[in-house]
Residue frames relative to the residue before (quaternion, step in Angstrom):
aa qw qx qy qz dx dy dz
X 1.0000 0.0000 0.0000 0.0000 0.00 0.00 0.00
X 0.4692 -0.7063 0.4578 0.2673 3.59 -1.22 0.54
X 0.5864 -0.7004 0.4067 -0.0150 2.74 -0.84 2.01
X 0.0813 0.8793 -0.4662 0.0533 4.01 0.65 1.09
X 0.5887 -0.6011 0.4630 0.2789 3.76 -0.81 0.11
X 0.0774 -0.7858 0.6106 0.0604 3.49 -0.01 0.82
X 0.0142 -0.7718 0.6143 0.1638 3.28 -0.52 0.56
X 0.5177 -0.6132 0.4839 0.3490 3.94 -1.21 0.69
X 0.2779 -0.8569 0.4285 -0.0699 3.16 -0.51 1.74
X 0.5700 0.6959 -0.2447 0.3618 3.00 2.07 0.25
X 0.5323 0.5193 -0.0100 0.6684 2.35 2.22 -0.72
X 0.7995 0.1527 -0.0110 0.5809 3.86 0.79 -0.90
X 0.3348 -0.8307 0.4442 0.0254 3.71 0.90 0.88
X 0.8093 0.1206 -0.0151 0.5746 3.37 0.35 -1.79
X 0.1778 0.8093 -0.5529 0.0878 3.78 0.80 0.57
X 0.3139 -0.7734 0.4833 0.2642 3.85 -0.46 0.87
X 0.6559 0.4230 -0.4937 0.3834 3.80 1.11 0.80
X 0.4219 0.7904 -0.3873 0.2175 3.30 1.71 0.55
X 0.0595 0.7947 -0.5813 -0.1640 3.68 -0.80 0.88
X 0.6231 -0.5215 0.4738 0.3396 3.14 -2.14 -0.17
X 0.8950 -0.1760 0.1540 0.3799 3.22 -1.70 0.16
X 0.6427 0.6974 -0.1081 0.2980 3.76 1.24 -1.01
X 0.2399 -0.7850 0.3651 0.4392 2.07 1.22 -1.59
X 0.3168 0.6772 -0.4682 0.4710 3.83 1.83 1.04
X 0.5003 -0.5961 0.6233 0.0763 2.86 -1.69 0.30
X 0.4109 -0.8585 0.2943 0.0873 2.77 -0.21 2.60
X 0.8292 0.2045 -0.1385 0.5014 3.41 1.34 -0.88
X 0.2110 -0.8750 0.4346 0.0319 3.44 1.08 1.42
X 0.6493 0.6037 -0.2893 0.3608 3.20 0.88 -1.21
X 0.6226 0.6493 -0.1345 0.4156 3.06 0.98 -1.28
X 0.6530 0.3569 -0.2175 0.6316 3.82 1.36 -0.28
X 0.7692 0.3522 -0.3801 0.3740 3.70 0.79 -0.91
X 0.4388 0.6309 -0.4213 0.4816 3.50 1.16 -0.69
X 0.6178 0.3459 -0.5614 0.4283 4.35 0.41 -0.41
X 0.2950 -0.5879 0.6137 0.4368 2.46 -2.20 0.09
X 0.7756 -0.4251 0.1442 0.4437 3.60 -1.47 0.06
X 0.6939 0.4327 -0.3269 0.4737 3.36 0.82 -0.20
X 0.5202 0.3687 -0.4744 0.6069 3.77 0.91 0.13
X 0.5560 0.5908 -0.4370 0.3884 3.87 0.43 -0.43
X 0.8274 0.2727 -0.1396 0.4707 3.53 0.50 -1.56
X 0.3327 0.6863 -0.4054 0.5039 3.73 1.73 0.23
X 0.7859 0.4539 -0.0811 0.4120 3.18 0.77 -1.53
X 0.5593 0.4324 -0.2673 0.6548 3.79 0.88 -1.03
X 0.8884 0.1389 -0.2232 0.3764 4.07 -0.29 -0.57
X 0.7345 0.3143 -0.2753 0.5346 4.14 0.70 -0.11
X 0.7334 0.4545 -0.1747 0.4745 3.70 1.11 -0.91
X 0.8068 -0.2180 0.1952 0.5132 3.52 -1.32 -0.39
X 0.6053 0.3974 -0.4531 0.5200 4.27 0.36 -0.05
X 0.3467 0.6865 -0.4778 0.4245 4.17 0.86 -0.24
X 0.5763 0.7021 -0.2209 0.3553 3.70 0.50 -0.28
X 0.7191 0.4347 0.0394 0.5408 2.34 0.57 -2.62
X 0.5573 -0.6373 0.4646 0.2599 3.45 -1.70 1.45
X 0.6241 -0.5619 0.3117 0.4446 3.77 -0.68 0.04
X 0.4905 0.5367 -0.4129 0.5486 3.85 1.36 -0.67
X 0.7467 0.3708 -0.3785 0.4021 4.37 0.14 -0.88
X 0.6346 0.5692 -0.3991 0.3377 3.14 1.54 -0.62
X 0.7204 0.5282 -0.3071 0.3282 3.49 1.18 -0.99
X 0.5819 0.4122 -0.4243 0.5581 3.67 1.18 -1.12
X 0.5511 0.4552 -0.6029 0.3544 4.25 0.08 -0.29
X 0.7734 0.4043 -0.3263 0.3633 3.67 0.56 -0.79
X 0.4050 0.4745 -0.5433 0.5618 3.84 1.09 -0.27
X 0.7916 0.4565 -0.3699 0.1679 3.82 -0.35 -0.81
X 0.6278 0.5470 -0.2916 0.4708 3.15 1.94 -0.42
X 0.2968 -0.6951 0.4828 0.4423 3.45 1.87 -0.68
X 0.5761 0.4727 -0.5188 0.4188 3.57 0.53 1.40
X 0.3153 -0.7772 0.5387 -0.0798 3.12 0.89 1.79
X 0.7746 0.4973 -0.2155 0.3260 3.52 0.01 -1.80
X 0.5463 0.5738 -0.2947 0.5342 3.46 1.10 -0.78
X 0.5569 0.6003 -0.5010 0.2802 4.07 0.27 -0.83
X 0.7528 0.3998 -0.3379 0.3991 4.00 0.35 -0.65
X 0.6089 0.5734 -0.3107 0.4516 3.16 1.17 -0.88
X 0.5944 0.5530 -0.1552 0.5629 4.21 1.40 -1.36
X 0.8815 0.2020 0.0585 0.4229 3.82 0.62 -1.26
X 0.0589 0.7048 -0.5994 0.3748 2.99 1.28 1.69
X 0.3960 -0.5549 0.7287 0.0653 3.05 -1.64 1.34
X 0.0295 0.7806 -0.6104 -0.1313 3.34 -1.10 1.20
X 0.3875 -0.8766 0.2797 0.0573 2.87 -0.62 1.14
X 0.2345 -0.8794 0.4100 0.0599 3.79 0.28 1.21
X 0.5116 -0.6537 0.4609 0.3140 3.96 -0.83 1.37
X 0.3192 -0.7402 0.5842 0.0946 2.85 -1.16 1.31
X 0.5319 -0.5076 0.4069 0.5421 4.12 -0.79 -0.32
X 0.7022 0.4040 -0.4292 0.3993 3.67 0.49 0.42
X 0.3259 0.5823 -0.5966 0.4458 3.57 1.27 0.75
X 0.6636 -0.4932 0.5624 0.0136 3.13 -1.77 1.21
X 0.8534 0.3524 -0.2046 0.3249 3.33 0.59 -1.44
X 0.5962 0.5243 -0.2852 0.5369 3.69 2.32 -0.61
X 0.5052 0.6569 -0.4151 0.3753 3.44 1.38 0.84
């Protein structure tokens, strides 16, 4: 099953990743009205920052901004002890 973000609405009422009973997205509007670059602003510096890369990606299939997933759900990747260069 797809794996959404619940955010704690007891605490964040008007949260724009809140859904209903259905599973939809209460404040839809509120994603289609971005454009893509306030979209991928949002999902990776702004209030979607949070959110693991898997909630990020099904949240974007649900907005139909598919295209946007590689660009939102970069893996950053952190030197390990077998990097070369922390030698």
């Amino acid at each position: 099953m797809t794996e959404f973000y619940q955010p704690d609405l007891g605490s964040e009422p008007d949260n724009p990743f809140a859904r209903d009973e259905k599973g939809r997205l209460v404040r839809r509007s509120f994603w289609l009205d971005m454009s893509d670059r306030s979209l991928v602003l949002a999902m990776t510096v702004g209030i979607g920052a949070p959110l693991r890369a898997s909630e990020r990606r099904v949240h974007l299939i649900d907005v139909r901004r598919e295209h946007l997933i590689d660009e939102v759900c970069q893996e950053i990747l952190v030197p390990g002890d077998d990097d070369p260069s922390l030698k």
